[in-house]
Each structure stands twice: as structure tokens, then as C-alpha cells.
N, C-alpha and C positions, 0 to 999 in steps of 0.2 A: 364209730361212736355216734355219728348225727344219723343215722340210719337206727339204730337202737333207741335212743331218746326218741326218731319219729316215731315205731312200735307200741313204745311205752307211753305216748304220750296219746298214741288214738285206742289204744286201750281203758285206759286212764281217763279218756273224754268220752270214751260211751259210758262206764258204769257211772260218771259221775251225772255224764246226761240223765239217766236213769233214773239215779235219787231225787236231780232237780225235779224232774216229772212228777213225781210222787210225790215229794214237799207242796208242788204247786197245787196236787188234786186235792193232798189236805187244807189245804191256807184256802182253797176257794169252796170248801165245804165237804169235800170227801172225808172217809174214815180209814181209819186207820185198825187193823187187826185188832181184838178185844185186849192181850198183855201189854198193846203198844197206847192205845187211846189216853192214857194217859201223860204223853209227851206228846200231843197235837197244839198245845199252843205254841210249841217251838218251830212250826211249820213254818212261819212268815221269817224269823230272822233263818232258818235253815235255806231258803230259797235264796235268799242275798247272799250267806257266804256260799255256796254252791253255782250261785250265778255268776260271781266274781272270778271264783276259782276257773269255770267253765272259759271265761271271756279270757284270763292270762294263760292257760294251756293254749288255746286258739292262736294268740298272737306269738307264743314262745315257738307255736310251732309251723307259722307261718317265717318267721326270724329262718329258723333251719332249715326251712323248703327253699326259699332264695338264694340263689348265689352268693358267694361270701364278701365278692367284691363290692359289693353294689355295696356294704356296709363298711366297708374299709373306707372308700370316698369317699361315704358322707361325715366318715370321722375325720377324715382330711384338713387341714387348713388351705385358706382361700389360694386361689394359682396368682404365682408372684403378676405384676403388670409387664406388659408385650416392650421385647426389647427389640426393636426389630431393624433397627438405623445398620445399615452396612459399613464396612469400614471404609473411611475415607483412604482413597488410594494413595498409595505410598509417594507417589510422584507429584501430588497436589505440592503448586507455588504461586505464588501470586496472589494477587486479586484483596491486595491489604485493604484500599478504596472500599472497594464494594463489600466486602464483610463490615466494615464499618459502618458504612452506608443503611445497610440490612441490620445493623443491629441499632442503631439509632431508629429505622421505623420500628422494631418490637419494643424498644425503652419509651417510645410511645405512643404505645397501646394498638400498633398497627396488628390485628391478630391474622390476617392473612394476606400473603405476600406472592405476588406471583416475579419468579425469577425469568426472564426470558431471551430470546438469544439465537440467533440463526443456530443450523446443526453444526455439531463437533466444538461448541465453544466452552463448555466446560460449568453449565448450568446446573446439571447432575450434580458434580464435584464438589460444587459451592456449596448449593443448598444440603446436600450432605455433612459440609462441614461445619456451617452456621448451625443443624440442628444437632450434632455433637457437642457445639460450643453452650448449649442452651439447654440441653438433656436434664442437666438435674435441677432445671427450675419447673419440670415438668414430672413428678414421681408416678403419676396415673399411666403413665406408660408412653410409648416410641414407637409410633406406627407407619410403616415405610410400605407406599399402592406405586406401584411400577403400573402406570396407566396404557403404557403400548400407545400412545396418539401418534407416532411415526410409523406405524407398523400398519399392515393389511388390516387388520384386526384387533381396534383398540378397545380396550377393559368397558364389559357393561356395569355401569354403576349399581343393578341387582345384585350381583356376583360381588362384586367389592365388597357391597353395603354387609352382605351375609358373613363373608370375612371377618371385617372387622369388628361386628358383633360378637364373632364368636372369641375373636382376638381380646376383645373387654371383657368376656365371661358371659354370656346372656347364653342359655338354654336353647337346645334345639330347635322348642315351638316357637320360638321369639326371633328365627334365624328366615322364618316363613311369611311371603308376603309379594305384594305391589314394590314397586319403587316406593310411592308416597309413602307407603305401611313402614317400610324399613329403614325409609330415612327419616321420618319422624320417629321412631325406635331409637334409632343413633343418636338422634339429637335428647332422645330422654337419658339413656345409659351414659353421654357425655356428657352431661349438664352440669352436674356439679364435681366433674373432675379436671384432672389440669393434664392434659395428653395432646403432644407433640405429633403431627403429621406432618409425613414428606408424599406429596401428591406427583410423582414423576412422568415427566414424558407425556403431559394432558394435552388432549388434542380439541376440545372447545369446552363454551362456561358449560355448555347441557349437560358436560359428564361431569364435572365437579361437582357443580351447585347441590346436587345431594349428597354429595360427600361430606360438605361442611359440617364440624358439630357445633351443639347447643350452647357450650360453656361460652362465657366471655373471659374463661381462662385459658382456653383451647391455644394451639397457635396452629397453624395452616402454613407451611411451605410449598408452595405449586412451581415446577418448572416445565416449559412449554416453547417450543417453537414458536407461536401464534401468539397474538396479542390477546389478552381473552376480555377485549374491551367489554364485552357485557355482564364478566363477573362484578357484580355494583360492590363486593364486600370488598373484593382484593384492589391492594395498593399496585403497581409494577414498578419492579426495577429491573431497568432493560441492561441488555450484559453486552460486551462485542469481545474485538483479540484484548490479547494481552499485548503490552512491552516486549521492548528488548531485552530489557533486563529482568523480567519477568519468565518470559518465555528461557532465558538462557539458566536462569535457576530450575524452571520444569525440566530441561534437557537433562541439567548435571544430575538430577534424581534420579533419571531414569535411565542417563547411560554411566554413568559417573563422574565427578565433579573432573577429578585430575584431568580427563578426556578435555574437558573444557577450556581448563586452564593451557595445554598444552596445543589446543588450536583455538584460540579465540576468535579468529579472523573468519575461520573458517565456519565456528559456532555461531556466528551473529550473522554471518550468508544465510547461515541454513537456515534458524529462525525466522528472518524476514523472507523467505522464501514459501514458510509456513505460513505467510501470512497473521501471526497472529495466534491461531486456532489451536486451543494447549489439544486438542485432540489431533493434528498435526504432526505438533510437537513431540505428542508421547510417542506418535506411531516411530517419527525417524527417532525420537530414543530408543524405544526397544529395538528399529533395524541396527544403528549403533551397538546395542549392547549384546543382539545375537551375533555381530561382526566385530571381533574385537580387534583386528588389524587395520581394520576400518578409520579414517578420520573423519571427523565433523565437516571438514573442507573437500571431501573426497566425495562425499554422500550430495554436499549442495552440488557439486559439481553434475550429478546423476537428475538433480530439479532442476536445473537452470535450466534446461529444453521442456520447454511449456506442455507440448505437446507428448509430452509421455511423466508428467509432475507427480498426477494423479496417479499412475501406474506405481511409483514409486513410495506412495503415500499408502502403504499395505503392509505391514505381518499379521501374518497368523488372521485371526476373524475379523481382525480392524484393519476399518478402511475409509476415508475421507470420503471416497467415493459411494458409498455403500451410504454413510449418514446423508447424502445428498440425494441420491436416487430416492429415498423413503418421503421423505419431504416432496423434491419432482411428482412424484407417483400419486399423490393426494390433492393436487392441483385439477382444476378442468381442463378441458383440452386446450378453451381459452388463452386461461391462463399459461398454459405448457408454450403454446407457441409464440405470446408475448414473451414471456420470459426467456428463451433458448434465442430468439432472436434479438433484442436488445442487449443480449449478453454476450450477444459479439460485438458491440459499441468497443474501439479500439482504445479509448479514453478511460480514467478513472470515474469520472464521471459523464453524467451525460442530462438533456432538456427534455421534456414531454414532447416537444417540438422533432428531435431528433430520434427518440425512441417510437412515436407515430411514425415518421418517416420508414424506420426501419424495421415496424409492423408492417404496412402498407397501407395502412388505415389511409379512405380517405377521410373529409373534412368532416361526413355526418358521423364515423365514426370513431374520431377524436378522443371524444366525452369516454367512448368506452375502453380507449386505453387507457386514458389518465385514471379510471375504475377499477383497470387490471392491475397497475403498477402501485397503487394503493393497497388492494389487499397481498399484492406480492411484498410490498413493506411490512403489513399485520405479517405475513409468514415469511419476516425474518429472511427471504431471499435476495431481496433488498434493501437499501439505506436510504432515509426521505434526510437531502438535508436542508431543504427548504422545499416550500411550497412548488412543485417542478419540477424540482433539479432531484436526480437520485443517482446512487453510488451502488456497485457491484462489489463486493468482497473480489479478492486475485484469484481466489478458488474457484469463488463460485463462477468467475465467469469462464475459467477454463470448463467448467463442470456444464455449463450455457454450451460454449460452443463444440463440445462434446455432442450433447444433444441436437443442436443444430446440422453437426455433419452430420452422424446417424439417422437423421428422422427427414431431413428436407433436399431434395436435389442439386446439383451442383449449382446447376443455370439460376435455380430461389439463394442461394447462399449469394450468390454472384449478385444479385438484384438487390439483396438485405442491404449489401455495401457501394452499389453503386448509389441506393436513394439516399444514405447517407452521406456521400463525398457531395452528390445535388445539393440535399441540404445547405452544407455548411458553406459553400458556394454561392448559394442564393443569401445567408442570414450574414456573413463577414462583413466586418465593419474593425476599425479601430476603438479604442477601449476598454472599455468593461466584456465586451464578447472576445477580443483579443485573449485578454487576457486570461481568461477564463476556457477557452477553445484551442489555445495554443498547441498544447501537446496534445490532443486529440487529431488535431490537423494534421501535422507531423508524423503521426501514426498511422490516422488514416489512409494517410497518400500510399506511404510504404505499402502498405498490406493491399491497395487499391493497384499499386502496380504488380504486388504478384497475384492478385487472381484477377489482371487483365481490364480493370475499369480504364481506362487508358485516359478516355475522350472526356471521363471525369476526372479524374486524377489531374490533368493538364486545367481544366477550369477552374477546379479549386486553387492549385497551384498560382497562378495566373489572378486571381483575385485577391488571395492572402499575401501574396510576394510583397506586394507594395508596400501592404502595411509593416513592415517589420524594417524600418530603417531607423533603429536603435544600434547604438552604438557594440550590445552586445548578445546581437539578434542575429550572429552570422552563424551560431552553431546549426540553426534552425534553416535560415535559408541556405546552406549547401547544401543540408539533407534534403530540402523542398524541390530545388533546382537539380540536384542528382537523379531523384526520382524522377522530377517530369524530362529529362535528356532520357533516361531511359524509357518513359511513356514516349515522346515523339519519337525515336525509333521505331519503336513498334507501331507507330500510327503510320509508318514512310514519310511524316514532317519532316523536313530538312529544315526549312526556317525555323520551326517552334524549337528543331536539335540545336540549331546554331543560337535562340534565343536563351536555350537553357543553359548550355556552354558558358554564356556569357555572363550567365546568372554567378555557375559556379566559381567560375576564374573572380568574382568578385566577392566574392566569400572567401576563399581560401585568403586572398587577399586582405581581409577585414580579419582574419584570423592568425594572418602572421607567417601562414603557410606556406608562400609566395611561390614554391620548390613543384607545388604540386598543381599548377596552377597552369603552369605552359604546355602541356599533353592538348586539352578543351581548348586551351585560348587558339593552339598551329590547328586543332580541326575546327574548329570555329572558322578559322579563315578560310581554311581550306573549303568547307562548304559556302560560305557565303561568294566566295568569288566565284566555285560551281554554279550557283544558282544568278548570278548577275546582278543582286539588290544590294544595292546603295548604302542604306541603311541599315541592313544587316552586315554590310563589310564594314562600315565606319566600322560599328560596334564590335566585330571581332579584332580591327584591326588596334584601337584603345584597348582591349583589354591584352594582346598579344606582345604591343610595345611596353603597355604599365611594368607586364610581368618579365619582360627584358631587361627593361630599366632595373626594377626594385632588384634582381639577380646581379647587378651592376654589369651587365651584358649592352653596354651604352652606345657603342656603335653597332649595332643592332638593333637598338631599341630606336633610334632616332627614325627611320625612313616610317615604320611602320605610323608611328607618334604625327607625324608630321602630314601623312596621307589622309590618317583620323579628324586632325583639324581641318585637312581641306575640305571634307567630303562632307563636314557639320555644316563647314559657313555654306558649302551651297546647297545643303538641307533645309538653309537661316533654321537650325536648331542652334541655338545660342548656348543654353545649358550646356549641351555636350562638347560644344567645343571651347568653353570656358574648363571643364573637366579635361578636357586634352588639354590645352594649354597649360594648366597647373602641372603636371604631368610631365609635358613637355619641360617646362621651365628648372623643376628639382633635379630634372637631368641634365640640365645644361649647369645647373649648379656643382652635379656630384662628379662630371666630367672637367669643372674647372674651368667653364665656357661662361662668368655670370652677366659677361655683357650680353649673349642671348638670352641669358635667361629674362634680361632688367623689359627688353621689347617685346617677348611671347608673352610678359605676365603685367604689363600696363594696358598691351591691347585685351587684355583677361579681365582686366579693374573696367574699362573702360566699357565692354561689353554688360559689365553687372551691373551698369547704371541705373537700368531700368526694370533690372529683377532682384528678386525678394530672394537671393537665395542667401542667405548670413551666412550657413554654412560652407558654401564655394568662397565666400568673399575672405573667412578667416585664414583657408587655405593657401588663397591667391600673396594674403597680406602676408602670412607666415613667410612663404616662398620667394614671395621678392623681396622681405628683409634679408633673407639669407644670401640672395645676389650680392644685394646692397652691402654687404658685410664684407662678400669678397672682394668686391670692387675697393672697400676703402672707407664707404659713403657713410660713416658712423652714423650720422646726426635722424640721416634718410630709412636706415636699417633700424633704430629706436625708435621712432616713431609709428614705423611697417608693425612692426609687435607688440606696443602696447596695444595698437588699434586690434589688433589681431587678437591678442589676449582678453579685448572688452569683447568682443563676440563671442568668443569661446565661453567666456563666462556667463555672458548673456543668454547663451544657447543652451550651458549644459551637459557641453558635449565636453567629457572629460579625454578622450583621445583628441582632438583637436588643442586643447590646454596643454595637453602634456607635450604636443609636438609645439608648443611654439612656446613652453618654458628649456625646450631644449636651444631652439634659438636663443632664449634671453640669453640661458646657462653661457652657451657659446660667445653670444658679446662680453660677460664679465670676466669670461676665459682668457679672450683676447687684452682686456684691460687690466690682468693680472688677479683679478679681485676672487680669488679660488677659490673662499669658502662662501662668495655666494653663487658661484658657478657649482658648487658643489652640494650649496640646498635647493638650487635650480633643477637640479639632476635628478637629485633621490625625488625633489617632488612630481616630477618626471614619472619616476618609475614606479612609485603609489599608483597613478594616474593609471597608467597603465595594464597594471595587474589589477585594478580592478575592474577594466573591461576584458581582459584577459587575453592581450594583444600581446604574444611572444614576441614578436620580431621588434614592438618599442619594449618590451622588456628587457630583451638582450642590449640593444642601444642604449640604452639608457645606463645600464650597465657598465657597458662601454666607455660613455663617455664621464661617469664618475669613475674608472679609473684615468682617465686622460687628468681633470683636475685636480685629482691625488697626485699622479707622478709629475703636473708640472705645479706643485706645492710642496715637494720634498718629499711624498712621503709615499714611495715607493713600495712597499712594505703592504699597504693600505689599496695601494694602487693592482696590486698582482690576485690581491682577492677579487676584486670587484672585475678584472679581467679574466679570472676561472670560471665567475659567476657567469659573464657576458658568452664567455665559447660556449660554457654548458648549455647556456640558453639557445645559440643557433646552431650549436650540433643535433639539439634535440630536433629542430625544424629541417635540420639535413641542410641547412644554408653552409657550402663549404667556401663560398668569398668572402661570407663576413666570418665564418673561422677561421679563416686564412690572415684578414684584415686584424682581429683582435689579437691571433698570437705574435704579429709582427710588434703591436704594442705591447705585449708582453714579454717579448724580448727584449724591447728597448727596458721595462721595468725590473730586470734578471739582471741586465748588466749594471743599472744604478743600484740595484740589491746587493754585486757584488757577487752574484750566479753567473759568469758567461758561460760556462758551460749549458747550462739550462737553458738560458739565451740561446745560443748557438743551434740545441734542440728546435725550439719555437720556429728560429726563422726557416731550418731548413723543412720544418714537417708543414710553415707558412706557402713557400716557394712549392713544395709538392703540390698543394690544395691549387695555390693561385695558379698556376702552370705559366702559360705563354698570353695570358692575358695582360692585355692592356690596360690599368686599372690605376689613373694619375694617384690618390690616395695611396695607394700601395707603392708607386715609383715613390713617392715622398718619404712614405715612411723607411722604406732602404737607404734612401738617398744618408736621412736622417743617422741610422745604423750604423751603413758604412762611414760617417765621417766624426762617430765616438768612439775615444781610444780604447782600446783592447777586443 
């Protein structure tokens, strides 16, 4: 049909051409045939209807020369606006905070927002979901620019800009141009509309800033790695992990709730082993949920070895590791090598002072790390938390020393951690660097002893020691002193081995452990007699007898004890032999000897005349009340402990308090006065566990069931005596297991259990064997002469 109507229509437009010709020749003067000259005035309106006619044949049949579509379109209604927001992933939890946060800056008027956030922190996720949350205050359309800034190959703003025009409707020629040409385009076609962008993954302001549109109805979501401090429109809200309780809601999404509920213990491992990172977190969900025999505690178990975390932190295309290399990979080489080497800093944190070091930078070139670790905080590879001081995510730094091994030699790794251990050797001080550097140190040494810093390892060790003589600073120095025993081995020290031995043996002791303590203290002697020094046998020989003694191994303990004092006074070390003597003396007490005790511990007072040590004097005073007590000497023994008890309180020192409220405890035992022997005791054992002193914990223990069962109330008494075993069977101590079931025998048969009684003393008599142990003869003595 449109093939026939063209025919007929160019048919139909020559003969019509034809007349108009001939109307025209008459209207401008020509004639007309002699029959017709008579209708020549109609010449001028014949050329207009003919002209007209001519001009809508022309366009009727240019209509059917055209393609059909082209007119279909243009009858069309306008194309709906661009919906383009992706679906928020299923797994999204958290982050109540910061959606609130971000939605307070758009309620006031903040129109562009940059979200930002080291890699895998869930930036994307967010701003995805805040611009769902906010979709329909924006009807002009939803425009979602995946910018690549992590990627080799990040989005040219030309390429966008042409996009998104064509995404608002603007014609091909209007898609054509400059950057300036087409961002000034964008900003006309946005101007008076209200459309929502999500800008992702932008890698500096350069690419944005023409992305911006014109409306001040617009809103702009930008997320980005890098801080894009020179975008002047955009506000930031900076992003980091998530919670525990957060992170453990992402998990259940992703592997399923019940999984969670039915290993919690193991679900809260794994997450904090995520560090945080819901991209982390989702990866070991879906490893979870493609593993469904699998537990949540099964999988941490697979991260707890640091060294292969990241390996595990993979399914399928996602990979912790992979968002971390993109980011590395964008860096200068500069920056690559600050960053891989600071990132083996063994601390959570760490100083400019200490991360120079472990650049290598010298002093001119300071300035230019403190320059690198700055824009390594703009790109979110690290934490600024004060002016200096910067923090590594647990990823990143295993992702650091990743990098480190592969890219730099053993002997440069080896060097990174020795100028380190120098370092903090050189800057140690008590205080505010104590405190602050503590577990740094701790770490550092460990890790300095396995890759051989030795000769550092021992200096640091050696300078930090001293300062950690807090009452509940012994976790630290056995680990300190452990390592440097195994640094002087390997250095061939014998004295700094025998020095560190002696460390140990005083730790374990400050810890209650006193079991593990005699191995170090017998080679501790053992070498110092090998080597022929004085002052290094004193010192093994004190700590050899202490840990005799405290095992109540007393005749044993005495020769060693008593060599220790001689060897001080002709050292004239005074200190140490007022420490042996104390020592000396609570052995002559728990032996039953307290007239020696009343002479080794007045010539101990007498000695501290002229030194400031408060803390040996509380010990000394403690010690010889307790003589004073066995002897008789009430009046001498109360007096011994109040004194005792004003230094302890004056000091601080809550282990020292607690040991000489167990003395009071013991005087109002003696005078019948049980329930303040009994508040003496529990205050005692507060004391205690808050330094976290097992060995006065269990005593303590102990001896509140002693003022239960000599106050009737037996009953009372056999708890507190479960309490005191469990306590020193945990420490492996089997004489004072041995010690408390005998009183808990004797509490079985006022209970009216001799059977269970009968149990106690003989599983007592196994433990104690053929020792001679006057408290223990007592307490049998006591046994065998109650009826039944």
C-alpha cells in the first residue's frame, strides 16, 4: 500500500506541477487559449490552491518515504527517569550510627556527601543503602557511576559525563564535547531537577568535580578510599569496622542465624578475627554457608594462624586480599615501602619516631616520612590518632607484612626489627611511654627473638625490666625475661642466662606459680657456680631457696637461703640481703622455728634504717609479727601489723595489704574473734584477685575455711576449702593440696561425713608422702585425736 500511494502521489504531483506552472504564466501576464481567456482572473487564487495542494502531496509523501519507526517515537511519551540504585545486598547489618549520621547531614541541606573508609569496609553497602532510604524524595531519577578509583583504570569523567546525559534524556548531539562542554550540559539538564547520585569507588576530587550537578536539589553520595579533602562541596563521614554485635548480625545473614546461635563463642572469635571488616565478615559467611558441616568455631580456628588469615579470607572472586592489593598498587613506590615496612610495627600502634626508625630514614629525612604516613592516613591504610601516633587495622598489617616478606630481603626484614627493638631501648622511660609501649615491647622482643635480633632483644629487655615493678606487671615480665634467657643462649651469655633465669623464677613467683619456677632457679645455680661470680650465685642462690621454701621444701630451702644472705652482706648489698632475710624468716616461721625467725628479721629492721625501701619494711614488719605471734608476744605481734598495714596502705601496694590482713585475720583467730578473722580473710582474698595472685588466692581461701570450722560452722567451712584445693591444684601446688584436704577432713567429720573425711586424709597422705611438714604433723596429730 505505501508503495502505491508513492506512485500515485508522484503522479498526481507532476500533473498538478503542471497546472500550477500554467496558472502562474497567466497571474504574471500570459494568455490563455481564446475558449478559456475568459476564466483568467481566476489565475491568482488557482496558483494558491494548487500551491498548497503541491506543498501537502510533498510532505504526505515524504511522511511514507521515512521509516515508520522514527514516527512511532516521536508519538511516544517521555522515557520514565533512570532507576539505576542496585539492590542493597542481602547480608547488609549494622552501621544504625552512621546511617543516622548521614541522614542528619541531608536533613541539613548537606547535598554532597563523601562516605569513606579503608578497603572492604562496607562503604559501597552503606551509601547504597542510605540512597534507597531517600529514592523517593528524589522522583527526577537514581543514578548509580561505579567510578573504578581502586582499579588499574579508573572512570574518565568524559565517558560518565556522556552517560549520564543520555541517562536524563539529552540527544545524541548534546552527548558531544570537552569535559567542560559536557559538564556544563549536566549542570543545565540537572538544574531544575531532584536526582539522586551514587558516585562509587572515586579515586580523587579531579574525577568528581565534574560530575557534580547544578540543582541545589541534586544530592551526591560519593564513596572512596581517599579522603578527597579538596572536594570544597563535599562534607565526609569517615567509616571504620563494625562491632561485635554488629559484625555477628552480618554473619547470621549470610550463613544463617541458627549457625550462630548454636556457636556463639565460636561466632564472636571469628568476627573479631575479621577484624571488623563486614567484607571479612561476608567472605567467612559465605565460606560458612558453602560448608554447611562447618562451625563458626571451626573456621576461627582456620584464622587464628596469622600467617595464612588472608588465605582464608577467599570464596569464589572475593577476597580481602585482592581489595587490599588495588589500593597497595596505587600508592608510589615511596609510599609502598613506608607502608609494608611500618606494617610490620608488632604493636597496635605505633610513633613517627618509631616508624622512621623502621623506615630507615635518617634525621634529614624524618619530615618525609611523617609526609608518607599522612597521605597513607588520606588513603585509609592507616589510622591518625593523634598528631604522630598512627594505628594499622589487624588486616592490614598482616597484608603489610605480606608485602614486606615478598618484596624486601631477609637480612632488610631482619634490620626493619632490629632499628626497632634500638628504638625503644633508647626512648623507655616509666609512665606515659610505659604505658603506652607496653605491649609493643612484649611483642616486639618475642618476634626479635625469633628472627635472631638477640643483642637487641637483651637491651631492650634490660632497660624495660626495671620499670615494671607493679604489683600486677608479672604477666609481662616472665614473657620479657623468658625471651631474653633464650636471647643469652644464643648470644653463649651464661651470666645474662643466669641473669634472666633469675628474672623468671621471680615472676612465676609474683604470679603464684611457684611449681614452675624451680627448673631456672637449679640452673640458674648451676651456671653461676660454673662461672665463679658472687653476685650472680647470691642471686641464683635466693631465688632457688625462695622457691624451696614457698613449695614448703624447708629443709632444703634453709642452706641455700642462708649462703644468699652471706654472700650480700659481703657484697654490703644491703637491699638484697634484707630480701633474703625476709625470706629467710617466713621459713623459720612456717617450719615452726619463730625464735629464728624474731633474730634474721630485726637484724632485717635494723638494716632498713637508712633505706627508703617501704616496701621491704612492710614485709619485714608483716613477718616478724607472725614470729611474734608464735612465740606468744601478742602485744609485739599488734603492733608489728598495724605498722605493717600503714605502709602497705601508704604504698598501694594491695598484695602486700592483703598479706598482713591475713596476719591480723590470724591474731583475731587466735582470740576467738571469728567473724572478724573472717572479714580479715575475704578482705584478703578481694585483695588478691585483684592482682591476680593464685597462690594468695587459694590461702586466702584456706584460711576462711579455718574461721568457718573454728566458729561452728563447718558446713561453710568445706566450701571455702573446695574453693582453696581448686585453686592450688590449678597451680599444680600438691603440698598445699595435700595441706587443705587434711582441713577438710577434719571439716567432713564435724559435718558428720567421716567417710569423705577418711577419703581427704588418705588422697592428703598420698600428695604429702614422706615429707616432713610440721603443719601437716599438726593437722594429723589434730585428726587422729577426734572421736570417730
Amino acid at each position: 500500500m505505501r508503495r502505491a500511494r508513492l506512485v500515485f502521489l508522484a503522479i498526481a504531483s507532476g500533473l498538478l506541477s503542471v497546472l500550477l506552472a500554467v496558472a502562474v504564466n497567466v497571474a504574471t501576464g500570459g494568455s490563455l487559449p481564446p475558449p478559456l481567456r475568459g476564466f483568467s482572473f481566476l489565475a491568482w487564487p488557482a496558483v494558491a490552491v494548487f500551491g498548497a495542494v503541491v506543498v501537502g502531496m510533498a510532505i504526505w509523501q515524504q511522511r511514507l518515504a521515512e521509516p515508520p519507526g522514527l514516527w512511532v517515537m516521536a508519538r511516544q511519551e517521555p522515557a520514565a527517569p533512570p532507576a539505576e540504585l542496585p539492590a542493597v545486598p542481602a547480608s547488609f547489618a549494622g552501621r544504625a550510627e552512621d546511617v543516622v549520621a548521614i541522614d542528619r547531614l541531608i536533613q541539613r541541606e548537606h547535598r554532597v556527601i563523601a562516605i569513606t573508609g579503608p578497603p572492604g569496609v562496607g562503604k559501597s553497602s552503606l551509601a547504597v543503602w542510605v540512597a534507597h532510604a531517600w529514592a523517593a524524595d528524589y522522583p527526577d531519577g537514581q543514578l548509580f557511576v561505579p567510578l573504578g578509583g581502586a582499579s588499574g583504570e579508573p572512570a574518565r569523567p568524559g565517558a560518565v559525563l556522556a552517560r549520564l546525559l543520555g541517562a536524563l534524556g539529552a540527544a545524541g548531539d548534546e552527548r558531544r564535547g570537552d569535559v567542560d562542554e559536557l559538564s556544563a550540559r549536566f549542570r543545565s539538564v540537572s538544574a531544575r531537577r531532584r536526582v539522586l547520585m551514587v558516585l562509587d569507588d572515586a579515586r580523587a576530587a579531579d574525577q568528581v568535580r565534574p560530575l557534580l550537578p547544578g540543582g541545589a536539589s541534586c544530592l551526591v553520595l560519593i564513596t572512596s578510599r581517599w579522603l578527597l579533602v579538596e572536594l570544597a562541596p563535599a562534607v565526609s563521614h569517615p567509616i571504620s569496622g563494625l562491632g561485635d554485635e554488629e559484625c555477628l548480625a552480618l554473619l547470621a545473614n549470610a550463613a544463617g542465624a541458627d549457625r550462630i546461635v548454636a556457636d556463639r563463642a565460636g561466632a564472636t572469635r571469628l568476627v573479631r578475627l575479621c577484624g571488623g571488616f563486614p567484607l571479612a565478615v561476608g567472605i567467612a559467611g559465605a565460606r560458612l554457608r558453602a560448608r554447611p558441616t562447618w562451625t563458626p568455631g571451626q573456621l576461627a580456628e582456620r584464622l587464628d594462624d596469622e600467617r595464612g588469615r588472608l588465605d582464608e579470607l577467599k570464596q569464589g572472586d572475593l577476597a580481602v586480599r585482592s581489595a587490599f592489593e588495588a589500593s597497595y598498587a596505587e600508592l608510589s613506590e615511596l609510599d609502598r615501602l613506608v607502608f609494608r615496612r611500618v606494617g610490620a610495627h608488632p604493636g597496635r600502634t605505633f610513633g613517627l619516631g618509631a616508624g622512621a626508625a623502621m623506615v630507615g630514614a635518617g634525621a634529614t629525612a624524618h619530615r618525609d616520612v611523617a609526609g608518607v604516613l599522612e597521605r597513607l592516613v588520606d588513603s585509609h591504610l592507616i589510622e591518625s590518632l593523634e598528631p604522630g601516633r598512627y594505628r594499622l587495622h589487624d588486616l592490614l598489617r598482616l597484608f603489610a607484612a605480606e608485602r614486606l616478606a615478598a618484596e624486601e630481603p631477609p637480612e632488610e626484614r631482619l634490620a626493619v626489627l632490629t632499628r626497632l627493638l634500638e628504638r625503644l631501648a633508647t626512648e623507655a622511660s616509666a609512665g606515659a611511654w610505659l604505658l603506652r609501649e607496653r605491649e609493643t615491647v612484649v611483642t616486639a622482643v618475642h618476634d626479635g627473638v625469633a628472627a635472631g635480633a638477640h643483642e637487641a632483644v637483651w637491651q631492650l629487655v634490660s632497660a624495660v625490666s626495671p620499670l615494671l615493678d607493679g604489683a600486677g606487671d608479672h604477666p609481662d615480665r616472665l614473657a620479657l625475661w623468658s625471651d631474653a634467657a633464650t636471647a643469652a643462649a644464643a648470644l653463649g651469655e651464661g651470666g645474662r642466662r643466669c641473669q634472666a633465669l633469675c628474672g623468671v623464677c621471680h615472676a612465676y613467683h609474683e604470679a603464684g606459680d611457684v611449681r614452675r619456677s624451680l627448673e631456672p632457679a637449679a640452673e640458674a645455680v648451676a651456671i653461676a657456680t660454673s662461672l665463679g661470680d658472687r653476685r650472680l650465685r647470691a642471686e641464683a642462690l635466693y631465688a632457688y631457696g625462695e622457691t624451696l621454701a614457698e613449695l614448703s621444701q624447708f629443709a632444703a630451702a634453709e642452706e641455700p637461703l642462708l649462703q644468699s644472705v652471706a654472700l650480700f652482706a659481703e657484697l654490703s648489698d644491703r637491699r638484697a640481703e634484707i630480701r633474703s632475710r625476709v625470706v629467710l624468716g617466713e621459713l623459720y616461721n612456717e617450719s615452726r622455728r619463730p625464735e629464728h625467725a624474731v633474730k634474721v628479721l630485726e637484724r632485717a629492721l635494723a638494716l632498713l634504717t637508712d633505706l627508703a625501701d617501704e616496701r621491704m619494711r612492710a614485709a619485714a614488719l608483716r613477718t616478724l609479727a607472725a614470729a611474734n605471734r608464735l612465740i606468744g608476744r601478742r602485744a609485739e605481734a599488734l603492733s608489728a601489723i598495724s605498722e605493717a598495714m600503714l605502709v602497705g596502705r601508704r604504698l598501694g601496694d594491695q598484695r602486700a595489704l592483703g598479706l598482713a590482713l591475713a596476719e591480723r585475720g590470724q591474731l583475731a583467730l587466735d582470740d576467738d574473734r571469728h567473724d572478724d578473722a573472717v572479714g580479715d580473710f575475704r578482705e584478703m582474698l578481694e585483695m588478691f584477685r585483684n592482682v591476680r595472685d593464685g597462690l594468695g588466692i587459694g590461702s586466702a581461701q584456706e584460711l576462711i575455711g579455718d574461721a568457718l570450722a573454728a566458729a561452728g560452722r563447718p558446713v561453710e567451712a568445706l566450701s571455702a576449702y573446695d574453693a582453696s584445693i581448686a585453686e592450688f591444684d590449678r597451680l599444680h601446688d600438691h603440698v598445699r593440696v595435700g595441706l587443705a584436704l587434711l582441713r577438710r577432713a577434719a571439716a567432713q567429720r564435724a559435718s558428720d561425713r567421716p567417710a569423705s573425711g577418711l577419703a581427704d586424709r588418705a588422697r592428703a597422705d598420698e600428695l604429702l608422702g614422706v615429707l616432713d611438714l610440721p603443719v601437716a604433723n599438726l593437722l594429723r596429730e589434730r585428726l587422729d585425736d577426734e572421736p570417730g
